[in-house]
Backbone and ligand atoms as CSV (ligand in chain L), in Angstrom:
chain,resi,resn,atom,element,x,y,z
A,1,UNK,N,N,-8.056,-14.472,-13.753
A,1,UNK,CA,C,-8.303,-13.037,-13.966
A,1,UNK,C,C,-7.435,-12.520,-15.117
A,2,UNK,N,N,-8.570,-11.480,-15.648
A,2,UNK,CA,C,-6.806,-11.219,-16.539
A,2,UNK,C,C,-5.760,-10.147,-16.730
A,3,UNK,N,N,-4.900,-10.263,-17.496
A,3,UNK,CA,C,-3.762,-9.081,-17.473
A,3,UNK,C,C,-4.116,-8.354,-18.561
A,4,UNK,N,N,-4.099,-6.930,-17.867
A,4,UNK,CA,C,-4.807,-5.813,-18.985
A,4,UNK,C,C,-3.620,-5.222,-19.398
A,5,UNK,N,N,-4.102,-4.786,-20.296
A,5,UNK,CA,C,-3.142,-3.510,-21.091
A,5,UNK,C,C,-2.889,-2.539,-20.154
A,6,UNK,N,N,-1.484,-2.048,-20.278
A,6,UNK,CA,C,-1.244,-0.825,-19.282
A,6,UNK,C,C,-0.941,-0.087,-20.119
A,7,UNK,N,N,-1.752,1.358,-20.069
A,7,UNK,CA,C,-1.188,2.789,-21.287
A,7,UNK,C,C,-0.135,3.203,-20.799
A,8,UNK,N,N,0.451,3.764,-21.874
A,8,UNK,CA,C,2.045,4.228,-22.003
A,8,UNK,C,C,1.749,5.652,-22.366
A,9,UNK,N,N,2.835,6.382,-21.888
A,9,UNK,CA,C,3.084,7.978,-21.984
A,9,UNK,C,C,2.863,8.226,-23.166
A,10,UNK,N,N,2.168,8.918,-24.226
A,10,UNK,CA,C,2.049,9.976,-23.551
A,10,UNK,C,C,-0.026,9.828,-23.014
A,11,UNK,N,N,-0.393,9.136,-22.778
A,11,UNK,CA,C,-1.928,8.301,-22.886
A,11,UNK,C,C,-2.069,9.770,-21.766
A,12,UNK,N,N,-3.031,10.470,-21.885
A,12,UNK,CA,C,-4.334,11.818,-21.414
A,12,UNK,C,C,-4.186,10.880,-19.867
A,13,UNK,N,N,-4.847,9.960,-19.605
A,13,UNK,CA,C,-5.674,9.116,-18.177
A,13,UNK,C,C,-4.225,9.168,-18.070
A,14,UNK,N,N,-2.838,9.078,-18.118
A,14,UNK,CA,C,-2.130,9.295,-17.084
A,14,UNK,C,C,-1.326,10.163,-16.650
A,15,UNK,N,N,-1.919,11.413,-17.320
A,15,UNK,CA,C,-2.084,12.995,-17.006
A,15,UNK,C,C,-3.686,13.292,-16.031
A,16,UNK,N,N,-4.521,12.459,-15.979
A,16,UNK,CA,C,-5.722,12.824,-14.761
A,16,UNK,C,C,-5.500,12.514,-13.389
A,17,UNK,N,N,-6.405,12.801,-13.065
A,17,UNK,CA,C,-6.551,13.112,-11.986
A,17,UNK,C,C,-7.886,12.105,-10.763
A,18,UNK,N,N,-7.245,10.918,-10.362
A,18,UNK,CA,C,-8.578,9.536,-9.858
A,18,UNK,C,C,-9.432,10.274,-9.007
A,19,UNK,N,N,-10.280,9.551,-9.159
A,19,UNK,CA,C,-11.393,9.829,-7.926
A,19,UNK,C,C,-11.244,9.047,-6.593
A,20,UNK,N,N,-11.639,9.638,-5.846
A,20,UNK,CA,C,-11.632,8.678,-4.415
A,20,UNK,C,C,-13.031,7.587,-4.545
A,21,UNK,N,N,-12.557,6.583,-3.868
A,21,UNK,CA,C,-13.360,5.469,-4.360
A,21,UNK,C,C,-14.454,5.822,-2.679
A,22,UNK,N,N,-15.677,5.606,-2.887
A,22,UNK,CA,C,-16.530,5.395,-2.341
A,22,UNK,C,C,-17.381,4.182,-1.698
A,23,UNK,N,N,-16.851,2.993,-2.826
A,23,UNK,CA,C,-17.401,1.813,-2.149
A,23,UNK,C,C,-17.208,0.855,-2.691
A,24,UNK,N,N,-17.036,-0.360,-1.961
A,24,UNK,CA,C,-16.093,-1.199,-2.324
A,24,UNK,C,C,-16.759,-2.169,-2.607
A,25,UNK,N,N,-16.843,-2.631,-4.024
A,25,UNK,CA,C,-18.407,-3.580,-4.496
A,25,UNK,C,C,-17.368,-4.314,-5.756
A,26,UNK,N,N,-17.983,-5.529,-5.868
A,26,UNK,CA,C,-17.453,-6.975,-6.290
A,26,UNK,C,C,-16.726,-6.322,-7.574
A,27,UNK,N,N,-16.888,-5.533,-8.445
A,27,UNK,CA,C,-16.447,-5.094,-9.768
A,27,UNK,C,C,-14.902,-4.315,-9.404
A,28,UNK,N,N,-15.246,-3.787,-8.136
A,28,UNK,CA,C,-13.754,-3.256,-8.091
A,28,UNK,C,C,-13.065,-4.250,-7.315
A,29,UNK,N,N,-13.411,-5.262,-6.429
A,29,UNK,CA,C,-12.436,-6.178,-5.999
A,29,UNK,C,C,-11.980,-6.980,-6.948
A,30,UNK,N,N,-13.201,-7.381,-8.268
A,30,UNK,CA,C,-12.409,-7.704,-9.562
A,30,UNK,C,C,-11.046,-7.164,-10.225
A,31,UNK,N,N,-11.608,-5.689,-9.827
A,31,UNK,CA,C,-10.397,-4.711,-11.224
A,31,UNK,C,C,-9.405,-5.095,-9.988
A,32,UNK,N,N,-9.416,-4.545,-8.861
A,32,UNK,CA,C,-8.161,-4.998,-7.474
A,32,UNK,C,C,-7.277,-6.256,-8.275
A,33,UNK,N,N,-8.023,-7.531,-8.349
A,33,UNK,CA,C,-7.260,-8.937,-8.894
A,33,UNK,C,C,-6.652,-8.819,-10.130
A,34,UNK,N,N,-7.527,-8.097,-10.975
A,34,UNK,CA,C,-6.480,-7.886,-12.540
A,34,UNK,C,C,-5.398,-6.602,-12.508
A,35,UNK,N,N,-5.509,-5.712,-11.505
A,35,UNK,CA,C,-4.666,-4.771,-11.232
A,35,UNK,C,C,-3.088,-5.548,-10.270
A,36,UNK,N,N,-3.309,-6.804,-9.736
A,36,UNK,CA,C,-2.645,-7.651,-9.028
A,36,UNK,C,C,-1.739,-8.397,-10.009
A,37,UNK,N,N,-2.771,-8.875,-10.713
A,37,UNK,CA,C,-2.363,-10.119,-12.057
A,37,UNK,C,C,-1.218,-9.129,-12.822
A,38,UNK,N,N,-1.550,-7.965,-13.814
A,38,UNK,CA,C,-1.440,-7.723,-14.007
A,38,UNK,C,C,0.351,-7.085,-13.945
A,39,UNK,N,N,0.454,-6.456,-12.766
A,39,UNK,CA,C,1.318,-5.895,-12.053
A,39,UNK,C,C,2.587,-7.082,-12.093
A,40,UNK,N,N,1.842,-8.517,-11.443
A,40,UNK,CA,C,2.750,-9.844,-11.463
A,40,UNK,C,C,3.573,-10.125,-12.609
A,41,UNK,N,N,2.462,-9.994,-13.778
A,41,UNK,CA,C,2.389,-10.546,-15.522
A,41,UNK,C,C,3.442,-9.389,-15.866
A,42,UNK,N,N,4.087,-8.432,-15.514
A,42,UNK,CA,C,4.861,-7.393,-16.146
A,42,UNK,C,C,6.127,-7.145,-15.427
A,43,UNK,N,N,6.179,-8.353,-14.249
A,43,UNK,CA,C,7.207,-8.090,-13.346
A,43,UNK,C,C,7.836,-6.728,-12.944
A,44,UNK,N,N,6.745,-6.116,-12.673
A,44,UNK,CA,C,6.538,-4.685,-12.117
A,44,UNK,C,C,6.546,-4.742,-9.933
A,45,UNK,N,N,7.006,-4.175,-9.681
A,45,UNK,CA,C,7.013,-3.526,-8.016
A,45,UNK,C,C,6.059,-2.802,-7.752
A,46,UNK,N,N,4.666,-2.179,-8.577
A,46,UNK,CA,C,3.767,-1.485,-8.141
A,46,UNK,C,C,3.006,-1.301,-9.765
A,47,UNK,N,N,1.452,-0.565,-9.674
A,47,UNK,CA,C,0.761,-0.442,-10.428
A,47,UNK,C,C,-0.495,0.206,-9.852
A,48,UNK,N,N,-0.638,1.441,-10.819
A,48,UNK,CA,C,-1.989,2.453,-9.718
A,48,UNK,C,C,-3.208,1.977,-11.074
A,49,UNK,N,N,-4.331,1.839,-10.482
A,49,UNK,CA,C,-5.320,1.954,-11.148
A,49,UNK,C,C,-5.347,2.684,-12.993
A,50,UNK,N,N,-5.054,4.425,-12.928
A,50,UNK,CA,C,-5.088,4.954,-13.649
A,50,UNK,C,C,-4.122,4.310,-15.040
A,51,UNK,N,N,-3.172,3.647,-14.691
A,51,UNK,CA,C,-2.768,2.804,-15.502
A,51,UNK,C,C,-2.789,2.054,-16.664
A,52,UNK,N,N,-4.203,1.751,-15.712
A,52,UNK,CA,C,-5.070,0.323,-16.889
A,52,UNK,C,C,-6.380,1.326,-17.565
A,53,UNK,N,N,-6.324,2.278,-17.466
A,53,UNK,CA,C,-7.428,3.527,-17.844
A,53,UNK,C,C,-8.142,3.173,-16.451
A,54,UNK,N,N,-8.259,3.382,-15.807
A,54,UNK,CA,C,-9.710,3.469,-14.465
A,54,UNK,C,C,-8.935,4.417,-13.499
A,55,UNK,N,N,-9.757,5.413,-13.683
A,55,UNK,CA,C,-9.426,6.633,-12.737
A,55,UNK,C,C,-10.022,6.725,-11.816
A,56,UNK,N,N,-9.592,5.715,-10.731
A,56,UNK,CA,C,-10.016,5.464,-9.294
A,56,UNK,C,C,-8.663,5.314,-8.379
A,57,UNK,N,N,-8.914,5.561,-7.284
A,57,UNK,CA,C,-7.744,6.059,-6.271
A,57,UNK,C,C,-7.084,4.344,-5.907
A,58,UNK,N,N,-6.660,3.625,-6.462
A,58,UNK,CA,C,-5.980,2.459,-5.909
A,58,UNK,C,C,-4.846,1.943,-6.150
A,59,UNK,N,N,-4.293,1.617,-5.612
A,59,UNK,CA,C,-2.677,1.046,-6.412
A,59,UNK,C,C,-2.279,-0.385,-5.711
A,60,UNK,N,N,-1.387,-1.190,-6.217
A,60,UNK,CA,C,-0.650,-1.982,-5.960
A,60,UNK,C,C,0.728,-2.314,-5.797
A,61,UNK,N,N,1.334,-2.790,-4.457
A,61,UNK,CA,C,2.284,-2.893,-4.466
A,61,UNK,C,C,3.273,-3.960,-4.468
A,62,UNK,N,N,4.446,-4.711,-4.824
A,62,UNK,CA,C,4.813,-6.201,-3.915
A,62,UNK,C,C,6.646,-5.883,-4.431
A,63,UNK,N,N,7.384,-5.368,-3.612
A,63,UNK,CA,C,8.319,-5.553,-3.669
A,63,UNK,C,C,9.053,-6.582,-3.637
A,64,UNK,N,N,8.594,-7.752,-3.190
A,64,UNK,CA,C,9.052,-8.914,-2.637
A,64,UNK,C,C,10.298,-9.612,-3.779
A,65,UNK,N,N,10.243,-9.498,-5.071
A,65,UNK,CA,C,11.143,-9.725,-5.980
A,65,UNK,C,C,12.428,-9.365,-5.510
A,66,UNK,N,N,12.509,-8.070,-5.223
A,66,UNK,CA,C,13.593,-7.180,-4.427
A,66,UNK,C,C,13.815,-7.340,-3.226
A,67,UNK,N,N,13.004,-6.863,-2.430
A,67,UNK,CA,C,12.972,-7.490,-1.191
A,67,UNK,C,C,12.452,-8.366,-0.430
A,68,UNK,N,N,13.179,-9.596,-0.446
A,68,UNK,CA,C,11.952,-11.057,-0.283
A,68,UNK,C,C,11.300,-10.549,1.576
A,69,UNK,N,N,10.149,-10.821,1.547
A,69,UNK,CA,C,9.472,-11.055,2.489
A,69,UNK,C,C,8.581,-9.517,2.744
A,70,UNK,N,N,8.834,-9.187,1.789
A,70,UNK,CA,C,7.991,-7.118,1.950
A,70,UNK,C,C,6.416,-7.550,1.911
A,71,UNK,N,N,6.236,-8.258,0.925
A,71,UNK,CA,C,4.698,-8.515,0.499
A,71,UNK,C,C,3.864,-7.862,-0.427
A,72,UNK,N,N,2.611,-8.134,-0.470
A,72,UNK,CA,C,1.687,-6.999,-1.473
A,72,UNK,C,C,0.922,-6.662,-0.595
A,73,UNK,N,N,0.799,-5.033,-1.054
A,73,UNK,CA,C,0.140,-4.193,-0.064
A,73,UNK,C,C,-0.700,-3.823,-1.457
A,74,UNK,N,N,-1.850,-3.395,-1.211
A,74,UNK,CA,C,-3.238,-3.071,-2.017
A,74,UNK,C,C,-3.651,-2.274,-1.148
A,75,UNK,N,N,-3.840,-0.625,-1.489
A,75,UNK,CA,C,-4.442,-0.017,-1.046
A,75,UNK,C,C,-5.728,1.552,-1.912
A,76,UNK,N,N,-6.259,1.329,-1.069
A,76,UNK,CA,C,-7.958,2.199,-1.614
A,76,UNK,C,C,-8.112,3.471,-0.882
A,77,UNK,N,N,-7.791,4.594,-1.811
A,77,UNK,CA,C,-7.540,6.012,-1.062
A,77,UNK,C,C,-6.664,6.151,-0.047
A,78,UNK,N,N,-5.092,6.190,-0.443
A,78,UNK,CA,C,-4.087,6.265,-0.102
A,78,UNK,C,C,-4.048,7.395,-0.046
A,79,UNK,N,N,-2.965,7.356,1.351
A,79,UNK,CA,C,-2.531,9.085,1.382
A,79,UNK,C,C,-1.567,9.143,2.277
A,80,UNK,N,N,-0.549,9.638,1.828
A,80,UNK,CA,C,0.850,9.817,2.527
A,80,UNK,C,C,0.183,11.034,4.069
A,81,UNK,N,N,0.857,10.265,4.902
A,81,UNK,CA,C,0.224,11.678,5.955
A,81,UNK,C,C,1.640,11.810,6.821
A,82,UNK,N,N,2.763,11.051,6.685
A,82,UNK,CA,C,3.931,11.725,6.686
A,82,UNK,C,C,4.771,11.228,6.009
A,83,UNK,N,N,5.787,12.186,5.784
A,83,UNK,CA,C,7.154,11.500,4.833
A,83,UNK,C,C,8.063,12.594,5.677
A,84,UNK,N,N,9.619,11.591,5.779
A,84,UNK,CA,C,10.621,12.327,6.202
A,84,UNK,C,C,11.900,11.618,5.532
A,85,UNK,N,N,13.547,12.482,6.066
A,85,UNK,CA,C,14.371,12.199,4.900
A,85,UNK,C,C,14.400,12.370,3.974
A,86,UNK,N,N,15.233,12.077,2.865
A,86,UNK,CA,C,15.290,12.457,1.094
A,86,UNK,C,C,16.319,11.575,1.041
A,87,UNK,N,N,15.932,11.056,-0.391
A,87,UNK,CA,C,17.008,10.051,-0.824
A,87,UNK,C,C,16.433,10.099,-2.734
A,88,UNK,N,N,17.612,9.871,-3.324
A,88,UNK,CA,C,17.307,9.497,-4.586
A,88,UNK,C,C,17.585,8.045,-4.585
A,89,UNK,N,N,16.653,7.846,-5.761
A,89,UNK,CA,C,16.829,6.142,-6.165
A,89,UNK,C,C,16.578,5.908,-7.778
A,90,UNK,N,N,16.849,5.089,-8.377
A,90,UNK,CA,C,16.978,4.915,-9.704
A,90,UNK,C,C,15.254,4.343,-10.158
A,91,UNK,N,N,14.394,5.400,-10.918
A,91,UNK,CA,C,13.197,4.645,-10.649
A,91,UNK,C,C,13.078,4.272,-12.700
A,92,UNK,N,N,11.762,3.738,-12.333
A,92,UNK,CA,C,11.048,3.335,-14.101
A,92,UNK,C,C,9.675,2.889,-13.747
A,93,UNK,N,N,9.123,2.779,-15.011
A,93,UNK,CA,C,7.386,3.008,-14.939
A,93,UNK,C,C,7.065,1.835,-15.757
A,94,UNK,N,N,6.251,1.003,-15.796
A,94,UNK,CA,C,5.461,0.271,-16.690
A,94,UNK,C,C,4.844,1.006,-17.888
A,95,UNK,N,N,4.396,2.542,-17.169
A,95,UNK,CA,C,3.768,2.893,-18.182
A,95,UNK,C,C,5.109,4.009,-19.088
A,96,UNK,N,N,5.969,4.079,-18.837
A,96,UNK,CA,C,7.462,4.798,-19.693
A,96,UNK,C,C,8.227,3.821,-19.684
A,97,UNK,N,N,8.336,2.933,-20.317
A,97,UNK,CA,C,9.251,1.551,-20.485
A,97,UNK,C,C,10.995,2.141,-21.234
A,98,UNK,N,N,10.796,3.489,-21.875
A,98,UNK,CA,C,11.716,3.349,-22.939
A,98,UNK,C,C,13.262,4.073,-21.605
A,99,UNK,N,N,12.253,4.546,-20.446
A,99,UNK,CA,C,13.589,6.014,-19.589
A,99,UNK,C,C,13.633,5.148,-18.055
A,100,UNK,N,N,14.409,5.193,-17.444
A,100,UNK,CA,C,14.977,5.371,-16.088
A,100,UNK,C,C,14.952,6.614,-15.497
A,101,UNK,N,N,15.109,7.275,-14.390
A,101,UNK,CA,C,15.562,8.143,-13.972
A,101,UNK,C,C,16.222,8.111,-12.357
A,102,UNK,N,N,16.492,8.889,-12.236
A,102,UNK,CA,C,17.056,9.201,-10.602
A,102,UNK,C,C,16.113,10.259,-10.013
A,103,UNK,N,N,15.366,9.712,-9.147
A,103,UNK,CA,C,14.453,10.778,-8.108
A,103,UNK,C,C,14.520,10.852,-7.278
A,104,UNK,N,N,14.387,12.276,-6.613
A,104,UNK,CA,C,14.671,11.981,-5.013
A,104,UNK,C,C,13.160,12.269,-4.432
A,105,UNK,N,N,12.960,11.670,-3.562
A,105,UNK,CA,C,11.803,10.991,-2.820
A,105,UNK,C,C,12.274,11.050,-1.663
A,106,UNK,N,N,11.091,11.620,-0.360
A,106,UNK,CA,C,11.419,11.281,1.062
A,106,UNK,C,C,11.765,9.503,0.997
A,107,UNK,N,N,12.411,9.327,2.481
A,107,UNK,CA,C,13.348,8.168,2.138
A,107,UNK,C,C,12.255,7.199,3.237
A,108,UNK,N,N,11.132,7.514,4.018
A,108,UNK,CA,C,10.341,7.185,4.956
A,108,UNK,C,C,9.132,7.482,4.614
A,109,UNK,N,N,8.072,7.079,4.929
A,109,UNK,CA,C,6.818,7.454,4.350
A,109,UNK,C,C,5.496,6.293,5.469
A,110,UNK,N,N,4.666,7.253,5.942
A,110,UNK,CA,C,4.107,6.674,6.619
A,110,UNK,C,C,2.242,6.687,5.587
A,111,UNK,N,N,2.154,5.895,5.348
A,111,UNK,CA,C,0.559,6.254,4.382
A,111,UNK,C,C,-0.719,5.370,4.940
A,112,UNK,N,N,-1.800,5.999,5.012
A,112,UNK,CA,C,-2.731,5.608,5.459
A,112,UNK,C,C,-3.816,5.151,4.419
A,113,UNK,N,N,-4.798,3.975,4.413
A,113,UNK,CA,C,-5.615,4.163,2.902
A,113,UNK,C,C,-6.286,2.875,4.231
A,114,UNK,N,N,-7.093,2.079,2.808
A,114,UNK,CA,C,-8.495,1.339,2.846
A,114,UNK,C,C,-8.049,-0.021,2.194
A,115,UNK,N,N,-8.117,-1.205,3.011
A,115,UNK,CA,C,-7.488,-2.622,2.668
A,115,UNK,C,C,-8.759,-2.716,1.657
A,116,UNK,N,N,-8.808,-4.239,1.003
A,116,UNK,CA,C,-9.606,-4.335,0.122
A,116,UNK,C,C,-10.979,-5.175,0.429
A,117,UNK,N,N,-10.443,-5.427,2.055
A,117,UNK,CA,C,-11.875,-6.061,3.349
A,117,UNK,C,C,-11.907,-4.855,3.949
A,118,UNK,N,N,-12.027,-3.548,3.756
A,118,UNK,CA,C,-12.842,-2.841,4.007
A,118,UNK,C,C,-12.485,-2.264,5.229
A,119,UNK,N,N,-10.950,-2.277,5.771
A,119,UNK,CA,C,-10.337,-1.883,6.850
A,119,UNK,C,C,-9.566,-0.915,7.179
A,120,UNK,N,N,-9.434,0.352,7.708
A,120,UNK,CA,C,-8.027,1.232,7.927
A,120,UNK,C,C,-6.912,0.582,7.899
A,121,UNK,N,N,-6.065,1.356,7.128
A,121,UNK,CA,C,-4.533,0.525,7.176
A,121,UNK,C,C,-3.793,1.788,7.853
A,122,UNK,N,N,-2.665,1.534,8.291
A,122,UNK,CA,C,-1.246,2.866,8.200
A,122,UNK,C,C,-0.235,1.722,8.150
A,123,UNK,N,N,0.287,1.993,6.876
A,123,UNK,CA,C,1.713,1.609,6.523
A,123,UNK,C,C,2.914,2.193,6.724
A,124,UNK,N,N,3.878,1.871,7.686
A,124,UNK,CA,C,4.873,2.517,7.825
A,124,UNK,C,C,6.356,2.090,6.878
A,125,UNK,N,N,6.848,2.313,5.815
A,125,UNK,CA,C,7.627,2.121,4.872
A,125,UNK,C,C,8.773,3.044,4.850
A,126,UNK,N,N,10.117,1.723,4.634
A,126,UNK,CA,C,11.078,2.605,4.108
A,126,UNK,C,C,11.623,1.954,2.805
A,127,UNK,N,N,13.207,2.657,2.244
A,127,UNK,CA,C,13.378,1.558,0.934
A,127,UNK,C,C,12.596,1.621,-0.020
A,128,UNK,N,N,12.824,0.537,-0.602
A,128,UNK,CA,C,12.326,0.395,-2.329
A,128,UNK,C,C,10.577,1.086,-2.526
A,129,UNK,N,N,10.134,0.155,-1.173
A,129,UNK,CA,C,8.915,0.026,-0.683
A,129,UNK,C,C,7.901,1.820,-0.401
A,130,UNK,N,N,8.994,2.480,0.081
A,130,UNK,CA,C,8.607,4.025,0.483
A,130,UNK,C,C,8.500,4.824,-1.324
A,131,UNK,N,N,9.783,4.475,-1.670
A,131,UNK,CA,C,10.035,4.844,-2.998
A,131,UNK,C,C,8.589,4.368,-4.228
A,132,UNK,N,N,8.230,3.260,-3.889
A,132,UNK,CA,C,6.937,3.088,-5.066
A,132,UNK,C,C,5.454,3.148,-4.476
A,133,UNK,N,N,5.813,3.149,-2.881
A,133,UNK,CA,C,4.380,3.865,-2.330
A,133,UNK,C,C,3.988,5.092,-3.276
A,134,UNK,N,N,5.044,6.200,-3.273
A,134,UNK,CA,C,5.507,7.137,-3.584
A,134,UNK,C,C,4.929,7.801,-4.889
A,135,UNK,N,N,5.806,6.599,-5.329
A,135,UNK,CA,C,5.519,6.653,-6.793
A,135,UNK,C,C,3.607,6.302,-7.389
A,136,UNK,N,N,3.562,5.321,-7.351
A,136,UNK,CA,C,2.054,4.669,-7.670
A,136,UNK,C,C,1.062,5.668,-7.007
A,137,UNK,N,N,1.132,6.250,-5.627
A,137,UNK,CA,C,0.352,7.737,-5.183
A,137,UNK,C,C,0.060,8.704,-6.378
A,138,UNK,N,N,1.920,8.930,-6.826
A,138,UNK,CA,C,1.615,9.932,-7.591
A,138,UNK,C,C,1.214,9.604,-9.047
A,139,UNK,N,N,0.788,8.368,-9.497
A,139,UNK,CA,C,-0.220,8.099,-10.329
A,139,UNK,C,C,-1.672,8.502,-10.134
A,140,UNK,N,N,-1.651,8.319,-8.971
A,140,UNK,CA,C,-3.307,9.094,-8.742
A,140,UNK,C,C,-3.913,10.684,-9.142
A,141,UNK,N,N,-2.744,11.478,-9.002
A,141,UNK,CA,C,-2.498,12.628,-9.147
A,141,UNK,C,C,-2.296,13.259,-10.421
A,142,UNK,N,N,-1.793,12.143,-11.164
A,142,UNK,CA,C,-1.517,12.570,-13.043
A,142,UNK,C,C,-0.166,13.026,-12.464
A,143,UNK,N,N,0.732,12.716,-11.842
A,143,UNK,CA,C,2.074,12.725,-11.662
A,143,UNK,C,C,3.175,11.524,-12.041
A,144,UNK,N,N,4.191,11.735,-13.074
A,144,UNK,CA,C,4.692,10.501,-13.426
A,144,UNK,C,C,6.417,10.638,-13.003
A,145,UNK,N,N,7.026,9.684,-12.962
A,145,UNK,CA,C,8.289,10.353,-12.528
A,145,UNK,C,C,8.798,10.721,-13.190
A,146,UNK,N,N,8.700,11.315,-14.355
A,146,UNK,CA,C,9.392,11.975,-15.342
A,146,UNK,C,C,9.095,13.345,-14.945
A,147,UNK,N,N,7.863,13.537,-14.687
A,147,UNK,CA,C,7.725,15.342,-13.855
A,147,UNK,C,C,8.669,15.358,-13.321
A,148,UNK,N,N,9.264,14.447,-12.317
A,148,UNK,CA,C,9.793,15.017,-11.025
A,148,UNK,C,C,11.587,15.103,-11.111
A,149,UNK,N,N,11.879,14.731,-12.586
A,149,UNK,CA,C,13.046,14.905,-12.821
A,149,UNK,C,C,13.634,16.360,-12.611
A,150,UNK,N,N,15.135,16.266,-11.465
A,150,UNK,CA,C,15.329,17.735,-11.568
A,150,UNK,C,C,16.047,17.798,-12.959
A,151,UNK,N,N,17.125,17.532,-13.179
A,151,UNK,CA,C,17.936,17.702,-14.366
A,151,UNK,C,C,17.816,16.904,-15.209
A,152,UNK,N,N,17.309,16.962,-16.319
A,152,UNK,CA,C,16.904,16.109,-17.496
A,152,UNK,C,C,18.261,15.133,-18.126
A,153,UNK,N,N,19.757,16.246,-18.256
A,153,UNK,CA,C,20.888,15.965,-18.763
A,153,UNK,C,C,21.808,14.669,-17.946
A,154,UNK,N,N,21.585,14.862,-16.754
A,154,UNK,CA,C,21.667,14.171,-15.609
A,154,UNK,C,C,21.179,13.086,-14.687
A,155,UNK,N,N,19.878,13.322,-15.113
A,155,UNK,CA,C,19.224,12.400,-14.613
A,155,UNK,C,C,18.519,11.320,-15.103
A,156,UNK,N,N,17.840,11.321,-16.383
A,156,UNK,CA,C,17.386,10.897,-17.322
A,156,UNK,C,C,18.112,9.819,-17.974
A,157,UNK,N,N,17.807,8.474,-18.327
A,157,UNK,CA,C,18.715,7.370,-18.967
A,157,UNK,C,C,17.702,6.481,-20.128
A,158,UNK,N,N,18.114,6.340,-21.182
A,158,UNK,CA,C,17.665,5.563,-21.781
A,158,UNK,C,C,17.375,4.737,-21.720
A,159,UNK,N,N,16.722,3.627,-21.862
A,159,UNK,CA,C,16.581,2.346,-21.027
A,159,UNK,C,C,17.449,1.201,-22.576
A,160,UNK,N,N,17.933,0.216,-22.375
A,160,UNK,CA,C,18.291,-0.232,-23.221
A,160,UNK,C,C,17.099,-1.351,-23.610
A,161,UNK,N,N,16.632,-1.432,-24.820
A,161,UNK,CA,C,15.554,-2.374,-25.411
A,161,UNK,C,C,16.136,-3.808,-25.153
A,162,UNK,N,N,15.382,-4.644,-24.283
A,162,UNK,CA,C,15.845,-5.709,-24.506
A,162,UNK,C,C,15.686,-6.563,-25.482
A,163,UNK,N,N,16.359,-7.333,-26.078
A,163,UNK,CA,C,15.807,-8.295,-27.355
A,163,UNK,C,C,15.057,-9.630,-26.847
A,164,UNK,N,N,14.015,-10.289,-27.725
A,164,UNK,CA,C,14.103,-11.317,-27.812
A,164,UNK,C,C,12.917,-11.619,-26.393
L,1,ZN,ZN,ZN,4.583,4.194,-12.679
């Protein structure tokens, strides 16, 4: 399968707004695998659809780098239906490579969506895991974590370019 291009800030599609997906047919279990590949190929912790330009409600997750044994969770019309706690954590985007920031994010997050066999899920998440549920959601939304910065002076970090 292959690894697509992921648009970078300031790209319109990741200022929109996805659609809820309606049905789950071989072309999107395709984009699902290159949205997977993809995510792997960039040594990324998550990746929403809108990303790769396709403004459809799906994202990907696999903390497992970080936290061995978390897994990949793939989910189709996600939706947080509770969050509790607050915690900041040091986040970054595939699609803003150049900033870091510090966000605070409920620290628990319970989300419900659509496996990619066509099943109800509810994920109950805390950690890294709650934090890029979180995050990759609010890709669906045209929300990036740079919105959600409170203090720009403060919170905001350059990322250092790696060489080579
Ligand atoms: Zn992101």
């Amino acid at each position: 399968m292959p690894v697509l291009d992921i648009l970078k800030y300031p790209d319109p599609a990741l200022k929109s707004i996805s659609e809820k997906i309606t049905e789950i047919d071989p072309p999107l279990l395709s984009f699902i695998d290159d949205l997977v590949d993809t995510m792997r190929a960039s040594a990324g912790v998550g990746l929403a659809a809108p990303q790769l330009g396709r403004l459809q409600r799906v994202i990907a997750i696999d903390v497992t780098p970080k936290n061995p044994g978390a897994g990949l969770i793939v989910l189709i019309n996600p939706q947080i239906i509770s969050a509790a706690g607050s915690k900041a954590a040091r986040e970054g985007c595939l699609s803003v490579p150049e900033y870091t920031a510090n966000i605070k994010r409920a620290a628990d997050v319970i989300v419900k969506g659509i496996t990619p066999d066509g099943k109800e899920a509810e994920i109950a998440s805390t950690g890294l895991e709650a934090v890029a549920l979180q995050h990759e959601i609010d890709h669906l939304d045209g929300i990036l974590f740079i919105d959600r910065i409170a203090n720009m002076k403060r919170d905001l970090f350059k990322r250092k370019i790696r060489e080579g």
